[in-house]
C-alpha positions as CSV (number, residue, x, y, z in Angstrom):
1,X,4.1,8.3,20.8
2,X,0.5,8.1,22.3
3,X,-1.5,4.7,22.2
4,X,-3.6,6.6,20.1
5,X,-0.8,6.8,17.8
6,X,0.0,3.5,17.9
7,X,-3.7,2.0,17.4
8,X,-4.0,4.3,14.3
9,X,-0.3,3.3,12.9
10,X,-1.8,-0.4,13.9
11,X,-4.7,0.5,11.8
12,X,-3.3,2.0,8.3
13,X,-1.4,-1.2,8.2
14,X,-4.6,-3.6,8.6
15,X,-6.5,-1.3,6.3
16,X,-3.2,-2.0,4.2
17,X,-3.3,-5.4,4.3
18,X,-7.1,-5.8,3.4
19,X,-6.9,-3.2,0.5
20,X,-4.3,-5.2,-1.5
21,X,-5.9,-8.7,-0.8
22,X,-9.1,-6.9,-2.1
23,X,-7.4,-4.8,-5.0
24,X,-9.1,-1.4,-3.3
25,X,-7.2,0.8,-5.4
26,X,-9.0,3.6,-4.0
27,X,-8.2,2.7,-0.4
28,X,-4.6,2.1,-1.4
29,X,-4.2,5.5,-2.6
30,X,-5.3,6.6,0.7
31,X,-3.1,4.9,2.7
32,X,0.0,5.2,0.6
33,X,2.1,8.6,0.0
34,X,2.4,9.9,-3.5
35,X,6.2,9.6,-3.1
36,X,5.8,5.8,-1.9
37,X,8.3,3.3,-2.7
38,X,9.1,-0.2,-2.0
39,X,12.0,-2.4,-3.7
40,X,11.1,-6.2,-5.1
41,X,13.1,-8.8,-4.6
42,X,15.4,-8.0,-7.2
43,X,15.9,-4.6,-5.8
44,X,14.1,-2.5,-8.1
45,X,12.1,0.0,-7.4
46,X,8.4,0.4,-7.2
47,X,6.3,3.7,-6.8
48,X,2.9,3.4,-5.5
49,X,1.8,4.2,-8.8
50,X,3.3,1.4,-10.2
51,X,1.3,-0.9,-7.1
52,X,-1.7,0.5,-8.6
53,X,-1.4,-0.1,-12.3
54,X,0.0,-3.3,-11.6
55,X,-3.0,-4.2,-9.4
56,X,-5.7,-2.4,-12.0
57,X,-4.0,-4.5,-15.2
58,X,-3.5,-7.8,-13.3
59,X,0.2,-7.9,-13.0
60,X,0.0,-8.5,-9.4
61,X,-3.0,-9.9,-7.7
C-alpha cells in the first residue's frame, strides 16, 4: 500500500462520516458497495439499502 492509498482509504471514511451526520444519501451511495453490510447491535443484518431507506424515512438520523 502507497500513502496515496492510504490518504484516499483515510478519505472515503471522512467523506463517510460527514455523509451520514448530514443524511447525503447520494454521497453514501458512493461510498458504499451495493453488496454492503454491517450488523447492529443485536446482530442483524443491514444492507446499504437498508442505511439509506432508514436515513430517507427517519428511522435513523
Amino acid at each position: 500500500m502507497t500513502p496515496e492509498d492510504e490518504r484516499q482509504i483515510l478519505r472515503l471514511f471522512e467523506d463517510g462520516d460527514r455523509a451520514l451526520i448530514a443524511a447525503d444519501l447520494a454521497e453514501l451511495s458512493r461510498i458504499f458497495a451495493d453488496d454492503y453490510i454491517q450488523y447492529d447491535e443485536s446482530g442483524k443484518p443491514v444492507t446499504m439499502q437498508d442505511l439509506i431507506n432508514n436515513l430517507k424515512t427517519g428511522v435513523i438520523r
